[in-house]
DRENTINU-568370 format. One line per field, with one value per residue (C-alpha): y, x, z; residue number from 1. Coordinates in nm, 2 decimals. Example, Ala and Ser with C-alpha at 12.3 -4.5 7.8 and 13.67 -1.06 7.14 Angstrom:
! DRENTINU-568370
north	(-0.45, -0.11)
east	(1.23, 1.37)
up	(0.78, 0.71)
num	(1, 2)
! end
This chain:
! DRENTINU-568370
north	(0.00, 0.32, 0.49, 0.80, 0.68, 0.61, 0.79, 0.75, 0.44, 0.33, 0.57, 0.53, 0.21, 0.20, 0.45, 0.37, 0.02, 0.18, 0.42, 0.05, -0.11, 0.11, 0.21, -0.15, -0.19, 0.14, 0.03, -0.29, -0.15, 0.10, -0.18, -0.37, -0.11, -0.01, -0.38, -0.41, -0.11, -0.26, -0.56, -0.41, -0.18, -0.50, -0.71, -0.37, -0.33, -0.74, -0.74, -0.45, -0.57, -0.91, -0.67, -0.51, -0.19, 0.03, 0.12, 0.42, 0.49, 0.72, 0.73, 0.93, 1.17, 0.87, 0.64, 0.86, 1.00, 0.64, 0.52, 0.83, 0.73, 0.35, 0.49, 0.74, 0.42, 0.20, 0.41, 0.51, 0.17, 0.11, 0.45, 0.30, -0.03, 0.08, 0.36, 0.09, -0.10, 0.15, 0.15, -0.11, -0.01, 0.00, 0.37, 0.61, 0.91, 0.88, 1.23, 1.23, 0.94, 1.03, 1.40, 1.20, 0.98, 1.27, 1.46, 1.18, 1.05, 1.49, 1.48, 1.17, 1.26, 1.60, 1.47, 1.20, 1.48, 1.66, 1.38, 1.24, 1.56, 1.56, 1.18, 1.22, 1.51, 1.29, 1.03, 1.20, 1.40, 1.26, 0.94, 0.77, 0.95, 0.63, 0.63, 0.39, 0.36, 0.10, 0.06, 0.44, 0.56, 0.72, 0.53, 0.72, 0.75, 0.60, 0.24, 0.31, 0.32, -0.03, -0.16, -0.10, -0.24, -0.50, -0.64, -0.54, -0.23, 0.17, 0.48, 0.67, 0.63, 0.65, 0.31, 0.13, -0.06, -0.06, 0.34, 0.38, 0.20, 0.38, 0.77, 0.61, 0.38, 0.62, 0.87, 0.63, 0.61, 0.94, 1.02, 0.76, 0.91, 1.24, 1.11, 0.91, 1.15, 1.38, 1.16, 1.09, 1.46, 1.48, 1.19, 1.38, 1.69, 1.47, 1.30, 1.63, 1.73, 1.41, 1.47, 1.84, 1.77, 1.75, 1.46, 1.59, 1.69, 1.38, 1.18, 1.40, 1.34, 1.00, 1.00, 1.26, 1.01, 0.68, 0.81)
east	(0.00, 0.14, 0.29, 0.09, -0.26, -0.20, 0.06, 0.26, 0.12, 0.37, 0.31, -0.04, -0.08, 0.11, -0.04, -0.37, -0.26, -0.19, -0.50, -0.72, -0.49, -0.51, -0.88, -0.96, -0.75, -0.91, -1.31, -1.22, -1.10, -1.40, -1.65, -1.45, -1.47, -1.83, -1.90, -1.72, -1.88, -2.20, -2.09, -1.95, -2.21, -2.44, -2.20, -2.22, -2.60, -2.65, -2.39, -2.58, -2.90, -2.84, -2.75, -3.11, -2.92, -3.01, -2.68, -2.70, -2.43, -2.34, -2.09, -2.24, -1.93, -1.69, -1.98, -2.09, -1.75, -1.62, -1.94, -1.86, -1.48, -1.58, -1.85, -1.56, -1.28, -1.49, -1.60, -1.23, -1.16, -1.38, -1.33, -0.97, -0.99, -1.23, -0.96, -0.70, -0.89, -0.93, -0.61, -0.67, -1.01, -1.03, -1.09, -0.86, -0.92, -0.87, -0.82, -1.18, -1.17, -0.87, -1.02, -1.35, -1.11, -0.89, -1.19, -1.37, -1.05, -0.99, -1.35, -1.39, -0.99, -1.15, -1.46, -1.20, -1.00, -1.28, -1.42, -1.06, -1.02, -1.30, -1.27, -0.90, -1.02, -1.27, -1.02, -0.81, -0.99, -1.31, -1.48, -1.82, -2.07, -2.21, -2.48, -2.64, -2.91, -3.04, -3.42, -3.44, -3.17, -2.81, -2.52, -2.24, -1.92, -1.71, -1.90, -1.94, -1.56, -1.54, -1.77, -1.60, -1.28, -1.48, -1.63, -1.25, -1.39, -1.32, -1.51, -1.23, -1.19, -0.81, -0.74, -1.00, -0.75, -1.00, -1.07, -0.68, -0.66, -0.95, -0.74, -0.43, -0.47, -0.74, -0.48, -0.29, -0.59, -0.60, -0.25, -0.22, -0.56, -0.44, -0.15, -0.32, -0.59, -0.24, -0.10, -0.43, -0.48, -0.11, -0.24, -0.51, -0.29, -0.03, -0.28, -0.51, -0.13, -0.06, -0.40, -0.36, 0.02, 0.17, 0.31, 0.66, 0.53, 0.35, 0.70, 0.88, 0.66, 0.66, 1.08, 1.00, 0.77, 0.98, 1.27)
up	(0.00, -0.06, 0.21, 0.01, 0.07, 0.43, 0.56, 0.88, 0.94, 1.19, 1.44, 1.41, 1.44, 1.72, 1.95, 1.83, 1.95, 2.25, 2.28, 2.22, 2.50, 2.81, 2.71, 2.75, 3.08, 3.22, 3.16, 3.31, 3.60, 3.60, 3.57, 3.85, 4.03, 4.04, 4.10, 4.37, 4.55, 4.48, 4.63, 4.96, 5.05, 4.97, 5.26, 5.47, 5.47, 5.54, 5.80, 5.95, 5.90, 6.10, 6.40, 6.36, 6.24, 5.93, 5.72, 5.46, 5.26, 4.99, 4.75, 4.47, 4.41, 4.28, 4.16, 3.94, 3.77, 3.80, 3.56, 3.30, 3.31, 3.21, 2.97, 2.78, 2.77, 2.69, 2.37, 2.32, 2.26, 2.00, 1.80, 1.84, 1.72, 1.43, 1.36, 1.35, 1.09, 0.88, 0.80, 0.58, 0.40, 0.07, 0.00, -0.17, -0.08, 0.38, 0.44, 0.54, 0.78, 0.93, 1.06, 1.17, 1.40, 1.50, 1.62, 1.82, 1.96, 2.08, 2.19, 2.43, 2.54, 2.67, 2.82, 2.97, 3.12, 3.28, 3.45, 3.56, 3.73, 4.00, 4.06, 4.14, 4.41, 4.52, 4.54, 4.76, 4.98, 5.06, 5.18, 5.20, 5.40, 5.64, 5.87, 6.06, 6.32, 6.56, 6.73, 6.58, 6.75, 6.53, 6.60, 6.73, 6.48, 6.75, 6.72, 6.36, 6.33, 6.55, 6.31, 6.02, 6.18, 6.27, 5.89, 5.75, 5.53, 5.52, 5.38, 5.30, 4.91, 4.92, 5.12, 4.88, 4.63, 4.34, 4.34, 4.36, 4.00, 3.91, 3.96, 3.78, 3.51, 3.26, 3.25, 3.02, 2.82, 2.80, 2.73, 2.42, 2.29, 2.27, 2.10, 1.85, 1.78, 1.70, 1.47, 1.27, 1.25, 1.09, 0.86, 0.78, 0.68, 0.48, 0.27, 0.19, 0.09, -0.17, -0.32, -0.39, -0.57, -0.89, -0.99, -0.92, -0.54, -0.50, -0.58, -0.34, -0.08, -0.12, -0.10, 0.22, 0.39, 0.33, 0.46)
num	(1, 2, 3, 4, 5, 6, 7, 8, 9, 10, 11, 12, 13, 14, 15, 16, 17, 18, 19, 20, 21, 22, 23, 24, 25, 26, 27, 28, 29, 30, 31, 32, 33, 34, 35, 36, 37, 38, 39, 40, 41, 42, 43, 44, 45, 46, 47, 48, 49, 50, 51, 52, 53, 54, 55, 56, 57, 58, 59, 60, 61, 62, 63, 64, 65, 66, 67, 68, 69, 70, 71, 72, 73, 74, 75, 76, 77, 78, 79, 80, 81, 82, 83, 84, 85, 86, 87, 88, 89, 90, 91, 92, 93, 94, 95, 96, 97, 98, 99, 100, 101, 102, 103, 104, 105, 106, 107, 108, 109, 110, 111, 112, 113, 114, 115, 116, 117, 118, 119, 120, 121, 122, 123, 124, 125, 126, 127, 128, 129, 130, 131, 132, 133, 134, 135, 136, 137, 138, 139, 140, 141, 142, 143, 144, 145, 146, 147, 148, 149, 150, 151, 152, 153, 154, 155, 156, 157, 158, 159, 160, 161, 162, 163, 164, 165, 166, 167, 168, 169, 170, 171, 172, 173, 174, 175, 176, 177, 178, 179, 180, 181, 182, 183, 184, 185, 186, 187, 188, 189, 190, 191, 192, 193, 194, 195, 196, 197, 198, 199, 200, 201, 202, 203, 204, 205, 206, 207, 208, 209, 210, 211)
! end
C-alpha cells in the first residue's frame, strides 16, 4: 500500500494500538470497580441488617464520575480499534476518515480529562458518607468506626484498592488518545497534501515520507 494513501502508518498504528490497550484496561477496571462497591455496601447493609441496624451509605461523588470514566474508555476503545482497521479499507481518498477519527478521539480525550479531574479530588480528599441507626436511635461514629474495623472495610476512598486504580490507570488512556488522535490529525494533513500535488510533489513526498 502506498505509504501515500495512508501515511505514517507506523506511528499510528502503534499508538492507536496503544489508545485501544489502556482504554480497554481502564473500563475494566472502571467496571470492576463499580462492582465491587455494589458488592461491599451490599455485605455492609446485610452485616448490619443481621444486627437489627439500618446502614445508609453514599458514595455518589466517585460512583458517578467512575461510571462516566468507564462509559468514555470503553468508547475510546472502540473508536480505536475501528480507527485501527481503517487503515486497511479499501478507499482512496482517507483524508476524510482520518479527521472524523482525530476529532472523536480529541472529543472523548477531553470529556475524559474533565471527569478524571474531579474523581482524582474525590479520590483524595473525601470518603463515604455512612450512617447507621439502631431501634431508631443514630449510631455514634465511635462504634461506627469499631464496626468497620470489625467487617474489614473503610469509607475513606483512598485506602480502597480498586478506586486507587481507578485515579491512575485512565490517564494512560487518555495520554495515548491524545497522542493518536495527533498523529491521525497529521495523517489527515499529509494526505489532503498528496492529493492536492503534482506529480513531481507527490514523488517528493513520497521519498519525504519513506525516509
Amino acid at each position: 500500500m502506498s505509504i501515500i494513501l495512508d501515511p505514517l502508518t507506523a506511528a499510528r498504528l502503534g499508538a492507536l494500538f496503544f489508545s485501544f490497550t489502556f482504554s480497554v484496561i481502564g473500563g475494566s477496571v472502571g467496571l470492576n470497580a463499580l462492582v465491587k462497591s455494589n458488592q461491599e455496601r451490599s455485605y455492609i447493609r446485610n452485616a448490619a441488617a443481621s444486627m437489627g441496624a439500618s446502614v445508609s451509605i453514599d458514595v455518589s461523588d466517585v460512583f458517578s464520575t467512575g461510571a462516566v470514566i468507564t462509559t468514555v474508555c470503553a468508547l475510546l476503545s472502540l473508536i480505536s480499534a475501528a480507527s485501527f482497521a481503517f487503515t486497511w479499507c479499501p478507499i482512496r481518498d482517507k483524508r476524510f476518515g482520518y479527521r472524523s477519527q482525530s476529532c472523536a478521539l480529541f472529543f472523548c480525550s477531553i470529556w475524559l480529562f474533565v471527569t478524571l479531574i474531579p474523581f482524582d479530588y474525590f479520590f483524595t480528599n473525601r470518603e463515604a458518607q455512612v450512617s447507621a441507626t439502631l431501634d431508631g436511635f443514630s449510631v455514634s461514629d465511635n462504634i461506627m468506626q469499631s464496626i468497620e474495623q470489625v467487617l474489614g472495610v473503610t469509607p475513606v476512598y483512598k485506602d480502597i484498592d480498586y478506586l486507587r486504580l481507578v485515579a491512575v490507570l485512565p490517564w494512560f488512556s487518555l495520554i495515548f488518545s491524545v497522542i493518536a488522535g495527533v498523529v491521525l490529525h497529521k495523517s489527515a494533513r499529509r494526505e489532503g497534501v498528496a492529493d492536492d500535488a503534482s506529480p513531481g510533489e507527490l514523488k517528493k513526498i513520497e521519498t519525504q515520507g519513506q525516509v
